[in-house]
Every structure is written in structure tokens, then in C-alpha cells.
C-alpha positions as CSV (number, residue, x, y, z in Angstrom):
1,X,89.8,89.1,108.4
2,X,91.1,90.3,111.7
3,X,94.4,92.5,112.3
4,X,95.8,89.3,114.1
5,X,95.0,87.9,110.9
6,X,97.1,90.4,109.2
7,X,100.2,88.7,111.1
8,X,100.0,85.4,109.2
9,X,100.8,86.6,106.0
10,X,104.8,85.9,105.4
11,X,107.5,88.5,105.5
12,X,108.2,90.0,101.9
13,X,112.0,88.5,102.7
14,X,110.1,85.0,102.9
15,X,107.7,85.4,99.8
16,X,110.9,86.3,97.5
17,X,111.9,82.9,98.5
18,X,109.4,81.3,97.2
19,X,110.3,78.5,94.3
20,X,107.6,80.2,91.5
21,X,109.0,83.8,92.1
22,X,113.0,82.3,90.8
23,X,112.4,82.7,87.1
24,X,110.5,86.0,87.3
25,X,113.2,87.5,89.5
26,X,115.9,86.0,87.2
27,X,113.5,87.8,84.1
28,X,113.0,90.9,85.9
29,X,115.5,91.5,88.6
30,X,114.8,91.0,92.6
31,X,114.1,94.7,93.1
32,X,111.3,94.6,90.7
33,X,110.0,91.7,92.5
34,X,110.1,92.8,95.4
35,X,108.3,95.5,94.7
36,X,105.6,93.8,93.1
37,X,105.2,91.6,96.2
38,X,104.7,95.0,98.9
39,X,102.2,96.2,96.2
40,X,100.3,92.8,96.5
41,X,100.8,92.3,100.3
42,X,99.3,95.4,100.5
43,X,96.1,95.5,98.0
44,X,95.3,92.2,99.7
45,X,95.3,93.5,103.5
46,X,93.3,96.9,102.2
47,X,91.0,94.5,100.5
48,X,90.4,92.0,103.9
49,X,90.1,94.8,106.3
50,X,87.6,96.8,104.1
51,X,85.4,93.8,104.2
52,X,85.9,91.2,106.9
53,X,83.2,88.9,106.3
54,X,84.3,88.4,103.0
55,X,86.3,85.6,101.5
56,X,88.7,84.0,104.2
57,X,92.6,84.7,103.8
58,X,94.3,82.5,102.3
59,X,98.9,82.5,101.4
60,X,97.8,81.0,98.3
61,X,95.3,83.7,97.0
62,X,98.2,86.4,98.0
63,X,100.3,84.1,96.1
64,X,98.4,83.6,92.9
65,X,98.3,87.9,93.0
66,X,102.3,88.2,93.1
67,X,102.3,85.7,90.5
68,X,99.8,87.5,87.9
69,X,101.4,90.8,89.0
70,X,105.2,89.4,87.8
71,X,103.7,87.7,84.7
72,X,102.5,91.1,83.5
73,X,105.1,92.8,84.5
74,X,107.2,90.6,82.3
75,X,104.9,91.2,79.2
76,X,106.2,94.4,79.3
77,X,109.9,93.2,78.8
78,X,111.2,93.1,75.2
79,X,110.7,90.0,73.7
80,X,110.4,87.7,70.9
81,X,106.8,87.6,69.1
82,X,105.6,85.4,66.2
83,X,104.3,87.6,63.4
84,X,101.0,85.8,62.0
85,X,100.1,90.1,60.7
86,X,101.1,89.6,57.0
87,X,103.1,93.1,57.7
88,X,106.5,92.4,56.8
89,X,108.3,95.5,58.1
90,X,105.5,96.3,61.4
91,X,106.4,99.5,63.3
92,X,104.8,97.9,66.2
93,X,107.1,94.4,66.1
94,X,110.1,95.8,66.0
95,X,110.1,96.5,62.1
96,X,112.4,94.5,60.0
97,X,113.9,91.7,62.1
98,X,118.0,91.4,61.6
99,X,119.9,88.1,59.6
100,X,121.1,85.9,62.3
101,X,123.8,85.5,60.1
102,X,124.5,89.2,60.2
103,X,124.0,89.4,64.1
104,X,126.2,86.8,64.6
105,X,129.1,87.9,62.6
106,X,129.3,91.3,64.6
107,X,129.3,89.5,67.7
108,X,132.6,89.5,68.9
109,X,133.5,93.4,67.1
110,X,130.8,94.7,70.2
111,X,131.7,92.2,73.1
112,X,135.4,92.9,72.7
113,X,137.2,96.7,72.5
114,X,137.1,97.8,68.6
115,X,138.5,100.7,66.7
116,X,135.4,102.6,66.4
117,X,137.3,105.5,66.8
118,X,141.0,105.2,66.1
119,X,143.1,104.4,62.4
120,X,144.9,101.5,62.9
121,X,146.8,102.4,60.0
122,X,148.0,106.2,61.8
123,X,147.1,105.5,65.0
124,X,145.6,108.8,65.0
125,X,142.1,109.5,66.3
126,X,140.0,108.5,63.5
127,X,136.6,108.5,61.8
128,X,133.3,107.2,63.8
129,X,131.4,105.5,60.2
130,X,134.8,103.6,59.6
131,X,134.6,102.2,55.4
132,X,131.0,103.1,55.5
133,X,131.1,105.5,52.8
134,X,132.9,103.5,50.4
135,X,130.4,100.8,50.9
136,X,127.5,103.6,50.2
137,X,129.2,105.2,47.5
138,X,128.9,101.5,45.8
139,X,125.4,101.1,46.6
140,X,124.1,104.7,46.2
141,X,126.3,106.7,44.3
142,X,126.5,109.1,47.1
143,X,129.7,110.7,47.3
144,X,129.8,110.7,51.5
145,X,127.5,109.4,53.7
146,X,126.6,110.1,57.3
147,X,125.0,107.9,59.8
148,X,122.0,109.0,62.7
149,X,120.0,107.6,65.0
150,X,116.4,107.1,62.3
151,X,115.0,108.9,59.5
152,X,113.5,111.5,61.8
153,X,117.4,113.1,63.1
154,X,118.8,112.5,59.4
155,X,115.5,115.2,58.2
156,X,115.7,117.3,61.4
157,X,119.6,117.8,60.9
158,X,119.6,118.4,57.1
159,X,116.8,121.7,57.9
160,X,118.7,122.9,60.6
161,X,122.3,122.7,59.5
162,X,121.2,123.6,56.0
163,X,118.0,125.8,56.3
164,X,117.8,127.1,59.4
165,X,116.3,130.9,59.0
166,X,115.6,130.6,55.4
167,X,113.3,129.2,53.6
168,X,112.2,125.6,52.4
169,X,109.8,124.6,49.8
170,X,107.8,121.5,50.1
171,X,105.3,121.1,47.7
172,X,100.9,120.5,49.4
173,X,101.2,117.1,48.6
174,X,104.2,116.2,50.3
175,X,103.4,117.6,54.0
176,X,103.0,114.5,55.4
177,X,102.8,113.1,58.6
178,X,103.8,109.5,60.0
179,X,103.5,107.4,63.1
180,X,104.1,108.8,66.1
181,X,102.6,111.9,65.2
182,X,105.7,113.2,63.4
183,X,104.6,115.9,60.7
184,X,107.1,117.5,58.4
185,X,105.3,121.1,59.0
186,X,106.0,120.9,62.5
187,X,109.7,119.2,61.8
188,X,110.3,122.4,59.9
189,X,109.0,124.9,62.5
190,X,111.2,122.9,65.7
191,X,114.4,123.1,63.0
192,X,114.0,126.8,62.8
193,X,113.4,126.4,58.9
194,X,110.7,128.8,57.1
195,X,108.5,126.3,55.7
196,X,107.1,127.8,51.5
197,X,104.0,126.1,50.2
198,X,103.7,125.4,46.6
199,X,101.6,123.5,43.9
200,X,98.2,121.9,45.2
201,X,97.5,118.2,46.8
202,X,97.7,116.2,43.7
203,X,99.6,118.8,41.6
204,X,103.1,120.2,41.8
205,X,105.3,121.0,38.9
206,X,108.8,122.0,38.8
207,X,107.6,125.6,37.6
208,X,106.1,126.0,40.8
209,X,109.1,125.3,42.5
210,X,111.4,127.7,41.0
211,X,108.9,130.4,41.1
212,X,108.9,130.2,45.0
213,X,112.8,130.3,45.1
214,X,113.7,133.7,46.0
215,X,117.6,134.9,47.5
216,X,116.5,133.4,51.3
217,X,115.8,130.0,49.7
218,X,117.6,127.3,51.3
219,X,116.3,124.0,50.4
220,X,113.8,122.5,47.7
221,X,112.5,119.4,50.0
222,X,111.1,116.4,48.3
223,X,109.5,113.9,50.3
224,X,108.4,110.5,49.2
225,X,105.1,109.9,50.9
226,X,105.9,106.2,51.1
227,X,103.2,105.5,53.7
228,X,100.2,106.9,51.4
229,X,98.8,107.4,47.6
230,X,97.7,109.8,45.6
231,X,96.2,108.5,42.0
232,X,94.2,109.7,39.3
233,X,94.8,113.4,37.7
234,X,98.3,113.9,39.7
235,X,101.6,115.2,38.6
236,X,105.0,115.5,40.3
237,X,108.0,117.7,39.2
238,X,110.7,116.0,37.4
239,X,114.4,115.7,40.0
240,X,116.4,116.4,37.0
241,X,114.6,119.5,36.0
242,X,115.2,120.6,39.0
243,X,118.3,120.2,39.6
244,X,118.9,121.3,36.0
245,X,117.4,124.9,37.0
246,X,117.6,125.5,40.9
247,X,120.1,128.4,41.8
248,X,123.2,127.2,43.3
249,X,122.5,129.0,46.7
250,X,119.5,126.2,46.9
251,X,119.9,122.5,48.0
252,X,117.8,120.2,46.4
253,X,117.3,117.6,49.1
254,X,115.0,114.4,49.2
255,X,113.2,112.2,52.4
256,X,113.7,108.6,50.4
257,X,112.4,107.4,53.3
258,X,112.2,103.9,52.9
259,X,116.0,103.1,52.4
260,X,115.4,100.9,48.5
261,X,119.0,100.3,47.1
262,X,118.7,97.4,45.3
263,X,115.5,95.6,46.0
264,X,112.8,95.2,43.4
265,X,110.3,97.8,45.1
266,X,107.5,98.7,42.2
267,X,106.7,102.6,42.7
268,X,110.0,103.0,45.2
269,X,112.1,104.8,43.6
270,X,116.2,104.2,44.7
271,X,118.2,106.2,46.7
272,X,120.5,106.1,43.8
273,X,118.0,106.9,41.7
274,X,117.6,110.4,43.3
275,X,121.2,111.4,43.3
276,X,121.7,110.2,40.2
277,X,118.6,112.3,38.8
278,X,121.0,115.2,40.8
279,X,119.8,115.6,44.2
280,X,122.4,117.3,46.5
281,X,121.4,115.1,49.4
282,X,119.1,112.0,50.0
283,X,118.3,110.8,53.6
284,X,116.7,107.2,53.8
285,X,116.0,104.5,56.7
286,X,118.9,101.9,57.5
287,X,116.0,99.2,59.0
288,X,113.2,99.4,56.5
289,X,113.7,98.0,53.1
290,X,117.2,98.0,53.2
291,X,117.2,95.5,56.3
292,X,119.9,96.4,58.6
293,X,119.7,98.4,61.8
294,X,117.3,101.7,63.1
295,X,119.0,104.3,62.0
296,X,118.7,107.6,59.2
297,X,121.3,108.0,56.5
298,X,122.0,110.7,54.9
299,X,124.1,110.7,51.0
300,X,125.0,113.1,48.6
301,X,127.4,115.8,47.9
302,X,130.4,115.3,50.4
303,X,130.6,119.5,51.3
304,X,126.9,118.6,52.3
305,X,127.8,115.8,54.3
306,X,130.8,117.3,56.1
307,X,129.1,120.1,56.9
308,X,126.1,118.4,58.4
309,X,128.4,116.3,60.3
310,X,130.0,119.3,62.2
311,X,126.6,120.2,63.3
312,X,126.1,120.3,66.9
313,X,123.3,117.9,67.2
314,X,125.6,115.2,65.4
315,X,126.9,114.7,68.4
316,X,123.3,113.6,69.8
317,X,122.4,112.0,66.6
318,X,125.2,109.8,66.0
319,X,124.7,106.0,66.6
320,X,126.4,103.4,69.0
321,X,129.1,101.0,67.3
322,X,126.5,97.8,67.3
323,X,124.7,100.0,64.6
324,X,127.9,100.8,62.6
325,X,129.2,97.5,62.6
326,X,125.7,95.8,62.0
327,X,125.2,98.4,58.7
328,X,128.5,97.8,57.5
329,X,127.8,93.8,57.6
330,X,124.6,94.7,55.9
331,X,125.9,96.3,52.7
332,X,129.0,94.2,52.3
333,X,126.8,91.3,52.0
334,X,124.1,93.3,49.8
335,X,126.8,94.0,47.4
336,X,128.0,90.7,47.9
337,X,124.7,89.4,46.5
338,X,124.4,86.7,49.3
339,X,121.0,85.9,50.5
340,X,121.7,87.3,53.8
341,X,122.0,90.6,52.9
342,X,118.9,91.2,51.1
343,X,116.6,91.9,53.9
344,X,113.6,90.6,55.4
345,X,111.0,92.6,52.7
346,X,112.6,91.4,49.6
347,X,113.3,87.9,50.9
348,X,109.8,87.2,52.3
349,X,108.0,89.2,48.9
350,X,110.0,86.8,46.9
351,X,108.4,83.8,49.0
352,X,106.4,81.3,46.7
353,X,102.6,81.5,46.8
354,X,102.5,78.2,46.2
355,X,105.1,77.6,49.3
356,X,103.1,79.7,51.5
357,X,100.1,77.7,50.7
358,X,102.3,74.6,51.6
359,X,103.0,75.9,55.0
360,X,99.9,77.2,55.8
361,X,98.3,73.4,55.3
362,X,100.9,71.7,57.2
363,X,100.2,73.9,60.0
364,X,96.4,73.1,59.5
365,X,96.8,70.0,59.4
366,X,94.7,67.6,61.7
367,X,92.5,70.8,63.4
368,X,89.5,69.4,61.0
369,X,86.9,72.7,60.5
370,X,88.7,74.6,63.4
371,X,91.5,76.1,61.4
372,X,90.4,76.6,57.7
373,X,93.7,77.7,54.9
374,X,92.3,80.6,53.1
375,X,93.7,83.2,50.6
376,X,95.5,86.6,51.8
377,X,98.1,89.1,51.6
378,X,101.0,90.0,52.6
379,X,102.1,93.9,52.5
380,X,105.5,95.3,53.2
381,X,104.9,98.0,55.4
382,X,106.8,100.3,57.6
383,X,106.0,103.3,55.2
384,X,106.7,101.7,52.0
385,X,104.5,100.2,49.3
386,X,101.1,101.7,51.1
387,X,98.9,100.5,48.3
388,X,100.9,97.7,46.9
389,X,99.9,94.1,48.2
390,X,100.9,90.6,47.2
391,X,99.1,86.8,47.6
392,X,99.5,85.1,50.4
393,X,97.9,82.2,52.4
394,X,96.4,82.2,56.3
395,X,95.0,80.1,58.8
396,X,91.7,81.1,60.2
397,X,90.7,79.7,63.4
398,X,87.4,79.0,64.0
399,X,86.0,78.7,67.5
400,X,82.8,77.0,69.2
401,X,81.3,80.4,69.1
402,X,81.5,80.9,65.5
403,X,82.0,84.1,64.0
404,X,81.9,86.2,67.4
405,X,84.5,89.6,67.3
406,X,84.6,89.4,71.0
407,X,85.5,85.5,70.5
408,X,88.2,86.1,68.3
409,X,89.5,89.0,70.5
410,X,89.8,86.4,73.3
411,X,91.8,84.1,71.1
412,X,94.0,86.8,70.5
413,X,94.4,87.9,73.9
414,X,95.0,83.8,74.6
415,X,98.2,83.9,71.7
416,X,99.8,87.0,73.5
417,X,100.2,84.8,76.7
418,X,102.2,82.1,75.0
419,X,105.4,81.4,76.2
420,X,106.3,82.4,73.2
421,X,103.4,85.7,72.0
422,X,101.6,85.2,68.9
423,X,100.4,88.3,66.8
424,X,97.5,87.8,64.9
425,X,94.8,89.3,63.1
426,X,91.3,89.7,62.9
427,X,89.2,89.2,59.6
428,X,85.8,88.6,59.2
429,X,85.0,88.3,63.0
430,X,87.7,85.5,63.1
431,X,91.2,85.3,63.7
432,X,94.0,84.9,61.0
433,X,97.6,84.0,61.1
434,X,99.5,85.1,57.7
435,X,102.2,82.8,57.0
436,X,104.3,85.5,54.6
437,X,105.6,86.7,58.0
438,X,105.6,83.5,60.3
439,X,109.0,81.2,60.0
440,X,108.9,77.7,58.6
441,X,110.6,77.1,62.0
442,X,107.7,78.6,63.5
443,X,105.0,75.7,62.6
444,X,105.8,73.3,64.9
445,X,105.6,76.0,67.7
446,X,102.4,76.9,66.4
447,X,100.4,74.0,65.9
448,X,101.7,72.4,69.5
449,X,99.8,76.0,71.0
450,X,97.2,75.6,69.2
451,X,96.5,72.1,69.4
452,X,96.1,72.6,73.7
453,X,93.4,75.5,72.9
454,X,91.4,73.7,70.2
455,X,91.7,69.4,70.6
């Protein structure tokens, strides 16, 4: 390829023209685009001009480069997946997916000014969480409630409001860390909190926690290591015996973690549960079991929560109004006992075996040998229920190559370029689609994108 070579290859104004670069620039905007296509045009002239016997130029080639280069550009966007995991809540798809109904019915509060901020009875300035803590005070028995960003903020502002430059004891056992690489030890340290050790891995008793109190205790922390188990010869302190026997000077505060209020969770224990047990303060995820938004919530003792909320990292903390309004939907419709405001973990746990089984051969249905039903399980997730699983049924797809890793790899790689990505798993050296998390809606999708790889 020659340098008058070079001149034949259309203006970058003239490429963005082009009819297959319209729905990529509508997806990802025309500067993006446009920047893809100067990164292209210029790979491809480095690439001629290093070796000019090689293959001969060609506008299409360039072409097909700008076009891969935009399609994996737009994988990055965020976008709607199918779930085939069997992870109900998964960190990595967005966690528990929002009731349409629920999304829907905030719709116009957060497309149209609201009074996030003012009392339309006063007209005074007014509170930011609007009737949320009557709403919480129903559903957890906490006397106030405040509202963050996740769990993370609602644990970071309780040590530093409450704890910072004292003391806090957390018991061996409970010095956990979770994804992301976020360890209470180090969450303690950044909050300016003195972190005390007490009781062993398996073992802590409330003894051990009221020896360790001394005048420059702050806080007894309790956190529910929802995303792991301990069994055999363990033992936990009782809440109630200590908040029976903590000095007043010392907060007795508890990481719920995975936000259970209502739900039928086996070895959750309720945010209620804690403060009615006597915890000062319980902090919990909104978008976990519960089922609304991300965010952290933290309950208890209204001193506690007004004082926490005139900390100032509140002001970073606190959430936008889509959050608010979508949590307030959430729990009126929880209390309400409606379907929609149960949440994805309890509605899909509570899912038929034999319905599952139903699906999963009506989306099998006419492969022959190449997709096989076969028994599973479905686990919640997110933190919660670690070693708690429950039946479920799959699809297995068997390719030509038989019971190949790398094949099934490939076939996963294959689902993630659907219009419409797929996210499956592999098992035994074959790929699986659980149908605890896939939509009945779903199926039709499914077999149609499978039916152009395999018939």
C-alpha cells in the first residue's frame, strides 16, 4: 500500500455518514463515533504502510474495523442481560432488578418538579426522606430512619459520627470482608474508629464483650456475616444480653446487611428482629432482600438517627429523589402485602419446582440431545443466604464438541453478543441456563437464539 494509496480512504466527515454507523451513533453519541473511526483510519494506514505487500486496501475492511470497534464499544453501555446464573440477587447484574410496577408508578414524581424538599403543608423548607420513617417505623420498629447511598456509607457514617477516636468492639468472627475488597478492619481504621478484638473465630460470648468495654468504648459492632458460614462448635452472644448489660456511654449497633423485613429468609435474622432484641441502631441494604433501590439504611433510636444525620458526610451520602421515591413505593406496597412489593428473592424462591421444570422443557423443546433439562439450584445471593440453596431446573446445551470447557466458553462468549446478552453458566464442561432467574417472557427470546446456533 502506497501513500497515494493512503488518499483513497474517505474523510472521517464521510465515514460518519455511512448507513451502518446511524444506530451506533444514536447508542453511543457522534463524538464517540467519531472517535472510534480516527482510531480505525489510523491502525489501518500504520498497518498498510508497515507492510506494503501485504493484503490490498480495501473501504470495506476499514469498514468492518469501525464497525467491530462501535459494537464493543457499545457492550460497554448499560444494558439489559438475561440471567440464566440461578443467582437471584448477582452483584455483577445489577443485583435485584426493580417491579415495573414500582418503576412505573414513580415515573412522573422524577420527570416532573416534586417536593423533595419543601412541606406542602408549611411551605417551609422541609425534610429530604419525606414519610419514610413512618413507613420504617411500621416495618422495622425503628423509631427514625435515615437514608444513604449503600450499606458501605450507612457503616462508614455510624463509626465516624458515633466512634470516631474511641473504641469499637467487633468480635474475630465478624471482621469480614465483601466484594470489592471492602473489609470492616480497614472501614474502621479510614473512619478514625479504634477497632477492639474479642472472642475467637467461631466463639464470642457476650462476656467477652463487656469485659473489653472500658470508659473510651464507643460502639459494640455486630455484623451479620451474610455472605459466609461458620458451623460446628460455634457460639454467638445473645443482642438482648447485651443490650441488657452495655453501659449507657456504649452503642450497640448491628451491620444487618441484607435488608430482611418481612421475607421468609431461614438463618436471616430481621432488621426488626435486632431492635427489638434492643439494638440502638441497625443499618441494612435497601436493594438486596428487601427489593427496592441501592442504597444503606440506617434505624434505631431517633437521638442516633438525628445525630448521624447532621454529620458532615450526610451531605455526600444522601441519595437522589428517584431513590426516595422508589423506596417509599417499595414499602408501601410491602406493607400493603401486594405481590409487587415483595421483591425479586422472595418472589422467585417461592417459584414452583415443578413450574421451573415446566419452563425449562418448553424452552427445550424441539433441540432433540442438544439442550438436555437437568436438576439445579437456585441461590439468593448478594451476601445473603451463603450456604442456603433451593431446587431448581436448567437447560444444558450440548455442542458438536461434546463436553469441551473451551467449547462451552465459546458458547458463552456467542450469548453475550445477542441483541439481547445472555448470562450463563458453566457445569460440567457444559453450559447451563437456570430458569429460577430467567422470565417466563424470556423463553421465546431464548429459544429463537438458540435455535440459529444449534438447528
Amino acid at each position: 500500500m502506497t501513500v497515494s494509496t493512503l488518499s483513497s480512504i474517505p474523510q472521517v466527515e464521510k465515514i460518519l455518514q455511512q448507513a451502518f454507523l446511524s444506530p451506533y451513533i444514536e447508542r453511543l453519541s457522534r463524538p464517540v463515533v467519531t472517535d472510534i473511526v480516527r482510531e480505525q483510519v489510523q491502525t489501518y494506514k500504520k498497518k498498510h504502510l508497515s507492510d506494503p505487500e501485504g493484503v490490498p486496501f480495501s473501504v470495506e475492511q476499514l469498514y468492518h474495523y469501525i464497525e467491530q470497534g462501535c459494537w464493543v464499544m457499545n457492550q460497554q453501555r448499560l444494558q439489559r442481560v438475561v440471567n440464566g446464573t440461578g443467582v437471584i440477587v448477582h452483584t455483577n447484574l445489577g443485583r435485584s432488578p426493580l417491579d415495573a410496577e414500582i418503576w412505573q408508578s414513580v415515573g412522573e414524581v422524577n420527570t416532573h418538579y416534586n417536593n423533595l424538599e419543601i412541606d406542602l403543608h408549611t411551605g417551609k423548607r422541609g425534610k429530604r426522606k419525606g414519610m419514610l420513617q413512618q413507613l420504617m417505623q411500621h416495618l422495622v420498629k425503628g423509631e427514625d430512619t435515615l437514608v444513604v447511598n449503600n450499606n458501605a456509607s450507612s457503616i462508614y457514617l455510624m463509626l465516624h459520627e458515633l466512634a470516631k477516636g474511641k473504641e469499637v468492639i467487633v468480635s474475630r468472627g465478624e471482621q469480614i470482608q465483601i466484594g470489592g475488597g471492602f473489609r470492616i478492619p480497614d472501614i474502621l481504621a479510614l473512619s478514625g474508629a479504634k477497632l477492639v478484638e474479642v472472642g475467637t473465630t467461631n466463639i464470642t460470648t457476650a462476656k467477652d464483650y463487656l469485659d473489653a468495654v472500658t470508659e473510651n468504648t464507643a460502639m459494640v459492632l455486630i455484623v451479620h456475616t451474610s455472605n459466609f458460614k461458620i458451623r460446628g462448635f460455634t457460639e454467638s452472644a445473645d443482642i438482648k444480653e447485651l443490650a441488657r448489660d452495655l453501659p449507657d456511654h456504649v452503642v450497640l449497633a448491628v451491620d444487618q446487611g441484607s435488608g430482611t423485613t418481612t421475607e421468609d429468609m431461614p438463618d436471616e435474622p430481621t432488621v426488626a428482629s435486632y431492635i427489638q432484641a434492643g439494638a440502638d441502631i441497625v443499618c441494612f441494604s435497601g436493594d438486596k432482600i428487601l427489593g427496592g433501590p441501592q442504597a444503606g439504611l440506617v434505624t434505631g433510636k431517633q437521638p442516633l438517627i438525628r445525630q448521624l444525620e447532621k454529620n458532615p458526610m450526610m451531605r455526600a451520602f444522601r441519595p437522589s429523589r428517584i431513590v426516595y421515591s422508589l423506596l417509599e413505593e417499595q414499602v408501601v406496597r410491602k406493607l400493603n402485602q401486594l405481590e409487587s412489593g415483595r421483591g425479586v428473592a422472595e418472589s422467585k424462591r417461592t417459584i414452583g419446582e415443578a413450574e421451573l421444570e415446566q419452563r425449562a422443557c418448553l424452552l427445550a423443546e424441539g433441540f432433540g440431545d442438544q439442550l438436555r433439562v437437568v436438576n439445579s439450584e437456585l441461590t439468593v445471593g448478594g451476601g445473603s443466604l451463603p450456604d442456603q440453596s433451593d431446587p431448581s431446573w436448567s437447560i444444558e446445551i450440548v455442542t458438536d464438541n461434546g463436553r469441551s470447557k473451551r467449547s462451552a466458553e465459546k458458547m458463552l462468549k456467542i450469548m453475550r453478543s445477542w441483541p439481547l446478552p445472555v448470562i450463563g453458566v458453566i457445569k460440567h464442561d457444559r453450559v447451563q441456563l437456570n430458569l429460577a432467574t430467567i422470565e417466563e417472557s424470556e423463553i421465546p427470546y431464548l429459544r429463537s437464539q438458540l435455535a440459529e446456533v444449534l438447528l
